[in-house]
C-alpha positions in Angstrom: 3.7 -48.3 118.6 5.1 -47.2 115.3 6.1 -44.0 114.2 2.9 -43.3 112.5 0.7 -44.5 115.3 2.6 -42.4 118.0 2.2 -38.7 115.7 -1.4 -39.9 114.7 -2.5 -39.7 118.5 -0.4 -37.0 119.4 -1.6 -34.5 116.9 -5.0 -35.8 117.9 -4.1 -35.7 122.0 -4.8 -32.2 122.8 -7.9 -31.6 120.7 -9.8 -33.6 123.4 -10.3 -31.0 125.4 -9.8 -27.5 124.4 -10.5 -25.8 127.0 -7.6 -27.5 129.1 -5.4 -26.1 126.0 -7.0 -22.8 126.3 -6.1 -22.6 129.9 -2.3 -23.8 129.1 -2.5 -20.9 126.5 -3.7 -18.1 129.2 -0.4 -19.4 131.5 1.9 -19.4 128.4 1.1 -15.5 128.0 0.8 -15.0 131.4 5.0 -16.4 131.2 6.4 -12.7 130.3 5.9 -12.5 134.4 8.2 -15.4 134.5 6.8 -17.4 137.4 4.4 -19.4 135.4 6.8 -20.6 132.9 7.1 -23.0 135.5 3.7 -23.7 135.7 4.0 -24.4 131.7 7.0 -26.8 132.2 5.2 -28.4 135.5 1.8 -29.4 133.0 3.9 -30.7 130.3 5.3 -32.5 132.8 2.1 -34.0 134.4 1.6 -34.7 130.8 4.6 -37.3 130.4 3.2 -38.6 133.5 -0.1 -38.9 133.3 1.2 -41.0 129.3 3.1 -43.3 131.0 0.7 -44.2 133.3 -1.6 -45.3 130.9 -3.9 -42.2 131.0 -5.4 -41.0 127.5 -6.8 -37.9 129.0 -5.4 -34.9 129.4 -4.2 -34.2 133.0 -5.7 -31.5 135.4 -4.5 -28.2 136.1 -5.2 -29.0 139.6 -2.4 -29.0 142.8 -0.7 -26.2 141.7 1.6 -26.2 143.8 3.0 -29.7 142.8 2.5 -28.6 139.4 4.9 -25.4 140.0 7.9 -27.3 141.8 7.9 -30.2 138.5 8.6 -27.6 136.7 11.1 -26.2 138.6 12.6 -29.5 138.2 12.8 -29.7 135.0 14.6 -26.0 134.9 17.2 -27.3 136.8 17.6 -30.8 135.0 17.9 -28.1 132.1 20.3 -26.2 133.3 22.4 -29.1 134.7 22.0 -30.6 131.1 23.1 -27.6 129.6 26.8 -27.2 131.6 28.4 -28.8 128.9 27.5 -26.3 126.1 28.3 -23.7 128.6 32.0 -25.1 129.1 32.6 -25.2 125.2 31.2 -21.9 124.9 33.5 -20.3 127.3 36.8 -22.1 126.3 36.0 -21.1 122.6 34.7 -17.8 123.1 38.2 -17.1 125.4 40.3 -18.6 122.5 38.9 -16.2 120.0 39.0 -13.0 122.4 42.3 -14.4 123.1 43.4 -14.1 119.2 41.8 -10.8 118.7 43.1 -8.9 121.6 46.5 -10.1 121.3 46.6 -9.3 117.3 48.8 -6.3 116.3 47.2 -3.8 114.0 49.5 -5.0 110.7 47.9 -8.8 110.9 44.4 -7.9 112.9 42.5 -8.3 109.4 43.8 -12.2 109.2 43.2 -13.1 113.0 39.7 -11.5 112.6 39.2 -13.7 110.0 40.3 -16.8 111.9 38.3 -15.7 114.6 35.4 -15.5 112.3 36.1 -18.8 110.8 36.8 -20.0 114.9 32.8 -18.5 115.4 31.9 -20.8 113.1 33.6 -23.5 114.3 31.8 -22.8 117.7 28.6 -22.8 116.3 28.5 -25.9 114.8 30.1 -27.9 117.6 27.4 -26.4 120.3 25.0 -27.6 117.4 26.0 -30.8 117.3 26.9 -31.3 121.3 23.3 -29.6 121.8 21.4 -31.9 119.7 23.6 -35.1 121.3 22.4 -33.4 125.0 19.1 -33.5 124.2 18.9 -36.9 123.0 19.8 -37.7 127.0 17.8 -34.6 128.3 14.0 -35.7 127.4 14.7 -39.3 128.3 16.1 -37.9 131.5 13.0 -36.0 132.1 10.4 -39.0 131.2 12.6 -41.5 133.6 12.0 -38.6 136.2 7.9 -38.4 135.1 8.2 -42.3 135.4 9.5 -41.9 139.2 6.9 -39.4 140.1 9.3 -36.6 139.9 12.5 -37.8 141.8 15.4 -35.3 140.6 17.7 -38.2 140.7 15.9 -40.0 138.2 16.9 -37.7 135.9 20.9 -38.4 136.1 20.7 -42.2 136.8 22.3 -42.3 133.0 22.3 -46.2 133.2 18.8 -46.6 133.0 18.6 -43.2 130.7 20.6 -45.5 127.8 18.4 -48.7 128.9 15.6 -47.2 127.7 17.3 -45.6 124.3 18.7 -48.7 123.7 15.3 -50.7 123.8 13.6 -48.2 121.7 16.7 -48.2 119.2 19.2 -45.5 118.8 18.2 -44.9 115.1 14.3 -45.2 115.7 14.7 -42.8 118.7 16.3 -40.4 116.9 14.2 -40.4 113.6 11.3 -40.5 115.9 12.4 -37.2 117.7 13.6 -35.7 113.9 9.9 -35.7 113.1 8.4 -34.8 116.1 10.5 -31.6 116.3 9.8 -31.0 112.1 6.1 -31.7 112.6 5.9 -28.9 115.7 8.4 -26.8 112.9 6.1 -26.6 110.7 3.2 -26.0 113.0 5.2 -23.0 114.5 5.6 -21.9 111.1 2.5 -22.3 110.3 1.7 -20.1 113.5 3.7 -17.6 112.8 1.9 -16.9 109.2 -1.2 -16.1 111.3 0.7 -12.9 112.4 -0.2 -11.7 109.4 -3.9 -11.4 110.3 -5.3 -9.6 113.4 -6.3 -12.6 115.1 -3.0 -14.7 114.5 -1.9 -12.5 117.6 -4.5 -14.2 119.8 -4.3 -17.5 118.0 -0.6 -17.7 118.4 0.2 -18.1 122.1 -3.4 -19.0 122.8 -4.2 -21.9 121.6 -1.4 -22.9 118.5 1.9 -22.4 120.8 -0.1 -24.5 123.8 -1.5 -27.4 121.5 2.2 -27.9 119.8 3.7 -28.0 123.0 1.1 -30.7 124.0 1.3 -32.9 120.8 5.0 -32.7 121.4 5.4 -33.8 124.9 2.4 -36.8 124.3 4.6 -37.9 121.3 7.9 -38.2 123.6 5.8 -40.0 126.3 4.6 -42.5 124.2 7.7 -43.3 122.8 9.1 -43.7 125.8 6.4 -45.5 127.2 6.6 -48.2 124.7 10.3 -48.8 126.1 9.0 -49.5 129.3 7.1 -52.1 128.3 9.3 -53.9 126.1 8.3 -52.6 123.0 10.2 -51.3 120.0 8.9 -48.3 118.3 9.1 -49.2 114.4 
């Protein structure tokens, strides 16, 4: 599939059934409890799964159970994912306390501004290292969808860059640029609704829950198309 063909049915995915997106809304609002963030993660999920198996149709909220522990799953391949970011965070964060702390009163106005400048630094190396992470992260996630949910399908980083590499390092990346634009512009677009009574119903209800869907089909079919030997122009 192209580029084109894999937004055009995405966009058009979770309008198939909108009560199922209704019901992914209710759970997303329901999230402030915390538990059935899981339960958010565990459908988008079935989602990746249900795309690479060939199904069209958006999956069931049914065995909830299962549904609860995939996302769990995915937490964890999160915060595994994530450990990284965590390490350069610390090291630079200690640096700068470091400079700050030790700085005598006469120079403290030129180490606060290296420290400032060192912030910045920071900032855009997490950027960069966090955009590079989740280049490996979704692909990890689908190549655990596409082994039913086995945890160790998510690290097995051989097959992770088997399958970026038959879809094309610059096609998967442009691919994901304008996934993550298109669902930019759609939370933007949500966010306006604020602005009216009803955008604070429309919002989490149905706009946060249909993005999330389009996103997540979008990703799967990509990656779907690696598995069988197609290139995703």
């Amino acid at each position: 599939m192209d580029i084109g063909e894999i937004v055009s049915d995405s966009i058009k995915y979770p309008s198939s059934n909108w009560g199922k997106v209704l019901i992914l809304g209710v759970i997303c609002i329901a999230s402030i409890l915390i538990v059935p963030i899981f339960l958010v993660m565990g459908y988008l999920f079935r989602i990746i799964k249900a795309t690479l198996a060939g199904i069209d149709e958006l999956p069931e909220f049914d065995e909830i159970g299962e549904m609860f522990v995939d996302g769990l799953k995915i937490f964890v391949v999160g915060i595994i994912y994530s450990i990284p970011l965590l390490i350069i965070y610390g090291i630079m964060y200690f640096i700068t306390l470091g400079m700050v702390t030790t700085a005598s009163y006469t120079d403290f106005a030129a180490v606060s501004s290296a420290a400032y400048g060192m912030m910045a630094i920071l900032w855009i190396v997490i950027a960069i290292v966090g955009f590079i992470i989740s280049l490996f992260e979704l692909m990890a996630i689908a190549n655990m969808a596409y082994y039913d949910g086995d945890l160790g399908a998510a690290f097995r980083f051989s097959e992770i860059l088997e399958h970026i590499s038959r879809i094309g390092w610059g096609k998967y990346i442009i691919t994901l640029i304008v996934i993550w634009i298109i669902a930019g512009i759609g939370y933007a677009i949500g966010w306006l609704t604020l602005f009216i009574l009803i955008g604070f119903i429309l919002l989490p209800l149905v706009i946060m829950p249909y993005i999330m869907m389009f996103m997540y089909r979008a990703i799967a079919l990509m990656v779907a198309s690696s598995l069988e030997g197609e290139t995703v122009e």
